[in-house]
N, C-alpha and C positions, 0 to 999 in steps of 0.2 A: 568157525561155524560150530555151534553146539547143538548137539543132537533134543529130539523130545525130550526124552526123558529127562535131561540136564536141567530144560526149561522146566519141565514139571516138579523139578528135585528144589530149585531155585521158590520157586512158587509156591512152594508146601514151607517150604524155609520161611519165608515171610507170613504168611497168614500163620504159622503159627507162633511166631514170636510178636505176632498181634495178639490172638489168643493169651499167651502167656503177659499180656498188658503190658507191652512194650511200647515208649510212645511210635506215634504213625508211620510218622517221619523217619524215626531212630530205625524202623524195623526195616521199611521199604528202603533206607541206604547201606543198611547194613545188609539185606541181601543182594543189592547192585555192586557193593564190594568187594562182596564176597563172589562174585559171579566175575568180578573184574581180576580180581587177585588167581582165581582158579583158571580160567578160560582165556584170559588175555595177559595183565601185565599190572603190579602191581604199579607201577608209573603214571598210568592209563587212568589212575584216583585222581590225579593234579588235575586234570578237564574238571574235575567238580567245581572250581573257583570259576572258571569259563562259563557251566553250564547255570551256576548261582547269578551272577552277574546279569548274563542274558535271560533270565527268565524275570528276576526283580528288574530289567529295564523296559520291559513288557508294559506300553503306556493301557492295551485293555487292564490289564488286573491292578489299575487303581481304581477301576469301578467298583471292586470289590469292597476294601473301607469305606468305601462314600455311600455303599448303596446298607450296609450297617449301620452308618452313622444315623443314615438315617432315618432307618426302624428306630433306632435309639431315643432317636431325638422326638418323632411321634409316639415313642410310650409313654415319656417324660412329658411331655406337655399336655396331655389330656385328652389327645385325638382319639385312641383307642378306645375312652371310658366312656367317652359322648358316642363315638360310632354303636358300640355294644348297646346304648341303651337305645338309638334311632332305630334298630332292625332288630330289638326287641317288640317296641311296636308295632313296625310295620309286619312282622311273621309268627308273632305272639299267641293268633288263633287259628295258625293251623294244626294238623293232629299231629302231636309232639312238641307243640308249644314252642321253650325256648330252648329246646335242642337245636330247632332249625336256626338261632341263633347263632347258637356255637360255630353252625358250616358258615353262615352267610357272613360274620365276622371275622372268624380265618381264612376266607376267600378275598377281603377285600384288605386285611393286615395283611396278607400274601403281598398281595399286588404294590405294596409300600415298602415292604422290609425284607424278601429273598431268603428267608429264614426259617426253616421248619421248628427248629429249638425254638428261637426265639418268638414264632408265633403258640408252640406249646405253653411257653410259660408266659406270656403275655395275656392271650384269653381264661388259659385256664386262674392266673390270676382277677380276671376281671367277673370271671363268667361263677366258680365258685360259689361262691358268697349270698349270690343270690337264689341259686340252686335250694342253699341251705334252706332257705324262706320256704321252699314248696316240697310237694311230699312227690318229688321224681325219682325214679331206678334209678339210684345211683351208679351203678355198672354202666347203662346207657347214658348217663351224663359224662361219665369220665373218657368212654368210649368215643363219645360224639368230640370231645376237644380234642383227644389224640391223634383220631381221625381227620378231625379240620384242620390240626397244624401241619397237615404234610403238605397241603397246597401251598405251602410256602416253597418248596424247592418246585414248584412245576408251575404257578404263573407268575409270570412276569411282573419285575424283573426278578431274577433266581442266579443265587451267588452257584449254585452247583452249575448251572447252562451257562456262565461264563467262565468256569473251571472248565469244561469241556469242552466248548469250544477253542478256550486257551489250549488244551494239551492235544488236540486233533485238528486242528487249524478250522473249523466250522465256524461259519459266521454269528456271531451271538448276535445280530436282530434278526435273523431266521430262524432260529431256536427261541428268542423270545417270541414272536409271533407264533412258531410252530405250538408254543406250549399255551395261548390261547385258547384254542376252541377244549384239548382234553383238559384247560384245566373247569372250567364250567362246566362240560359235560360230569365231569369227576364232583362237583357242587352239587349238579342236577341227582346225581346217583344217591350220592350219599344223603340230601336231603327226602328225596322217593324211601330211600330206605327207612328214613325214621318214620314216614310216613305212614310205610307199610305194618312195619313194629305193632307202634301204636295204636293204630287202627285196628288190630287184630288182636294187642290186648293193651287196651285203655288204661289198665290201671298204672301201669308203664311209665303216663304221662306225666303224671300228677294231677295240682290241682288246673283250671284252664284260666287263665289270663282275660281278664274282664276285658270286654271290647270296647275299642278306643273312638271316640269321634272322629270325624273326619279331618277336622280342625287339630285334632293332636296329633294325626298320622302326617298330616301335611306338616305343623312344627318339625315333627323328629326327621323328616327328611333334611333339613338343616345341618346334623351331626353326619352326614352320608357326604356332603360336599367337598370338604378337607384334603378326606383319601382320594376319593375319583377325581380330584381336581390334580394331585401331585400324582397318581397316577398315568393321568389323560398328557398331562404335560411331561411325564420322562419320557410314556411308551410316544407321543404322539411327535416328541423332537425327534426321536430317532425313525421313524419310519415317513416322516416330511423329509427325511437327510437333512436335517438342522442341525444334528448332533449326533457325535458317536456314543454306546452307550457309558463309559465314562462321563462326557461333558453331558449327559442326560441324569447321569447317576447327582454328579455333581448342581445342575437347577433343583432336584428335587430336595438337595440341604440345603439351599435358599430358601426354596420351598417352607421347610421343616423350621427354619428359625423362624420368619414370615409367622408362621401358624402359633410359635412359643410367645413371640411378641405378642402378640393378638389375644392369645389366653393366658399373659400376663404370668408365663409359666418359664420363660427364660430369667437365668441366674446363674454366677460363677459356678455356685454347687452343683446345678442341671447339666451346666456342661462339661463340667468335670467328670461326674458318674458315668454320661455319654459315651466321652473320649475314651474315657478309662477301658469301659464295655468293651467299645468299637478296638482300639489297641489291642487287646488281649486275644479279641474272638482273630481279628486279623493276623496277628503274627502264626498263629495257632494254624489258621488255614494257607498262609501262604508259606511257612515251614513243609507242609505236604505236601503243597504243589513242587515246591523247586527238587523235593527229596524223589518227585514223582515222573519229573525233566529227567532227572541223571535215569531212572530207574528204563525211562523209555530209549535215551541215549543208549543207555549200556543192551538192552534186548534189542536196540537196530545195530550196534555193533556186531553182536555175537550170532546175528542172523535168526533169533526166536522167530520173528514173524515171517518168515520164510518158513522155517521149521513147521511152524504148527497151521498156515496154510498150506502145505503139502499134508500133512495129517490128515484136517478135513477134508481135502481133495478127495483124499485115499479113503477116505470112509462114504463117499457118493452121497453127504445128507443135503436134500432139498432145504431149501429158503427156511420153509417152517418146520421141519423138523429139526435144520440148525437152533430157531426162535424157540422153541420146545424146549432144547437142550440147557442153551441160556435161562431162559426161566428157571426151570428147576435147580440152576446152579446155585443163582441172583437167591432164590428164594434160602436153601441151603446158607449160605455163604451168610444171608443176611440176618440169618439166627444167632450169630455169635460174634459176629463183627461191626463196627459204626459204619455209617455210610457214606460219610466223606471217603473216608480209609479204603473202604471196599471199590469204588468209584472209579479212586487214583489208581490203587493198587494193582485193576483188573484193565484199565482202559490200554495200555501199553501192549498188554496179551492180544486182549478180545478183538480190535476195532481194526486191526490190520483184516482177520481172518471176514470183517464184517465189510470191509469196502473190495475184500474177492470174493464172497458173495454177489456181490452188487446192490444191498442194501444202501439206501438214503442216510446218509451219515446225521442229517437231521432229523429224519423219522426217528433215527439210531437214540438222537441222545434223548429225545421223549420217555420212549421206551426205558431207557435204562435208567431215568428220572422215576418214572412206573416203577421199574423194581426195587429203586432205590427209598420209593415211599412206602414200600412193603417192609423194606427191612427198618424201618423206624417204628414200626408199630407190630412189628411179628416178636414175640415172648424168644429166648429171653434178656435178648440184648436192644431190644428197640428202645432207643435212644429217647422217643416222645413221649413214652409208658412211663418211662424213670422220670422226665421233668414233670408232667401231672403230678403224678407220685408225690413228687417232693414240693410240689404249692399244696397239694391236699394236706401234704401232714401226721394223717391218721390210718385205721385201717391197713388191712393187707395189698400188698400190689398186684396179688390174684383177682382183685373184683376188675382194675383194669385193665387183664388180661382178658375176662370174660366180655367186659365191654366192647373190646376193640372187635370184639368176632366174630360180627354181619359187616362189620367195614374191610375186613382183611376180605371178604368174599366180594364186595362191591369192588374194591382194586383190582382183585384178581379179573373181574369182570371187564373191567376199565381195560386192561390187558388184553385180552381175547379180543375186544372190541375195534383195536389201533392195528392190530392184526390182521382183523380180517377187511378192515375196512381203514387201508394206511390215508385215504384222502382226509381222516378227521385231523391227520396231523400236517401233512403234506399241502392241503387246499389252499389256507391262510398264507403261511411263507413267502410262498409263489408267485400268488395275487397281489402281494405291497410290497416285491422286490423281487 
């Protein structure tokens, strides 16, 4: 049994040989090692091949490359470039033009591809270019993609909500429902925001988007069909119970080829790029995960989560002054660390102390999705800052530092909000299972 401080000692061990840019995986095993070798029994490492096996035999987390694949395979075929320009139209005249673009486009690549990177560099590749055409704040254009790629880890489907629920045993289509309703409301926010902006100072906007007949509004709804259709059909198998979300992951790259056929955009080289993508982002996340198994293995051996719920015990903090605490840590933490990394690294501590509370293990992983879209866009390690950054090209990474910073406020709101009001996450789940 290891005392606190041990656990605390172990824990500072790790996040700082992440700090010191050690990969994820390497750092979170080398401190479960290290805590093995010290605490128990240098023997007691052979379970690693045990704990490898059984987590790579894990039939959820082949959702995980399939629901990549395919994001992949909808960038490469053209779904994204026609979506972007259909709800350009249809949101072109309101105040802030085609910012509200940027959200209603990474709300709906969300919903196809589970990826907050990958919808940072996908928009910000599409959405750019056109930008350049009009005389808009650049700050609040960089800010508004950054800000809309994080809806890629909070709706559905979301490769982080079935990381979490893989490592805490939570059902991922109740996490996928749960992350429904905030993730909309989180569109609804951040769009009201550009709203607001712009309306108070116009010139912000640029120039305004000529309005479109009704006849070309009705066309470009055309390009909208694609995604909510391979959406409608993964979320809509799994909560008919027609499918787990694996063999749901799995229709929607039928889906995905379906659509490359169709726009005449499938070829060896499309799916090579693909594969290649999808392989690399994959090995790369399920390396953490299994590095993140032993990591929870070895702190249920040596008794941390007993440890450190007796701590809080001993400290008498209510529900929300625990939520408080988290925050500020999440927020902390997520200034200097990635968010996968932080996620893994933290769920094996945190989530024991979070089910003796009595907190909703599903309200939970919303929540920490929440903080986990703060730490992708809070200075100076958020992870969506850098990939804008780097399709821009130009320029300092300061201006989308300053961008990002009525959306870090609108999160943080988003926050407060699930808080005080846990039915926005809780009501959906419940109701379709």
């Amino acid at each position: 049994m290891i005392d606190i401080s041990g656990a605390l000692i172990g824990f500072a061990i790790m996040l700082g040989l992440m700090m010191l840019g050690v990969h994820v995986a390497v750092a979170i095993f080398l401190a479960s090692a290290l805590g093995t070798m010290v605490y128990i029994s240098p023997a007691m490492l052979s379970t690693f091949g045990t704990q490898l096996w059984a987590v790579m035999n894990d039939f959820l987390l082949t959702a995980i490359p399939l629901f990549i694949l395919l994001g992949e395979l909808l960038l490469r075929c053209g779904v994204t470039q026609r979506m972007y320009t259909g709800l350009s139209v249809l949101l072109g005249r309101l105040p802030g033009g085609l910012l509200h673009t940027n959200i209603g486009a990474s709300g709906l690549f969300a919903a196809v591809s589970g990826s907050s990177v990958a919808t940072a560099a996908t928009i910000a590749t599409v959405a750019l270019p056109e930008f350049r055409e009009r005389r808009f704040n650049e700050r609040l254009v960089l800010g508004s993609i950054a800000a809309g790629a994080t809806l890629g880890i909070l709706i559905p489907p979301s490769v982080n909500l079935i990381i979490y629920g893989a490592l805490t045993g939570t059902s991922v289509g109740r996490l996928f429902a749960a992350g429904l309703v905030p993730g909309l409301l989180l569109v609804t926010l951040f769009m009201l925001a550009i709203a607001i902006i712009c309306t108070l100072f116009p010139s912000l906007a640029g120039t305004i988007q000529a309005k479109s007949s009704l006849k070309i509004k009705l066309t470009s709804l055309k390009h909208l069909i694609p995604p909510l259709l391979v959406f409608g059909v993964v979320m809509g198998s799994i909560y008919l119970g027609w499918a787990t979300p694996t063999e749901a992951a799995a229709l929607g790259v039928l889906m995905a080829l379906g659509l490359a056929v169709w726009n005449r955009a499938l070829s060896i080289t499309m799916l090579h790029e693909a594969f290649l993508s999808t392989v690399r982002t994959t090995a790369m996340i399920l390396l953490i995960i299994v590095a993140a198994f032993f990591l929870k293995f070895v702190v249920g051996v040596l008794g941390v989560p007993q440890a450190l719920t007796s701590f809080v015990a001993s400290m008498e903090l209510s529900v929300l002054g625990f939520l408080l605490v988290l925050v500020v840590f999440y927020l902390i933490l997520g200034c200097f660390i990635e968010t996968l990394s932080m996620m893994v690294g933290t769920i094996p501590i945190v989530f024991p102390i979070v089910v003796f509370m009595g907190i909703d293990p599903v309200w939970f992983g919303i929540f920490l999705v929440l903080m986990m879209e703060l730490a992708l866009i809070t200075p100076p390690i958020g992870m969506n800052l850098f990939v804008v950054q780097g399709v821009r090209r130009s320029g300092s990474i300061i201006d989308v530092y300053w961008g990002i910073t009525p959306f870090v406020v609108v999160l943080l709101l988003a926050v407060a909000l699930i808080i005080a009001f846990p039915s926005i996450v809780t009501w959906l789940p419940y109701l379709l299972l």
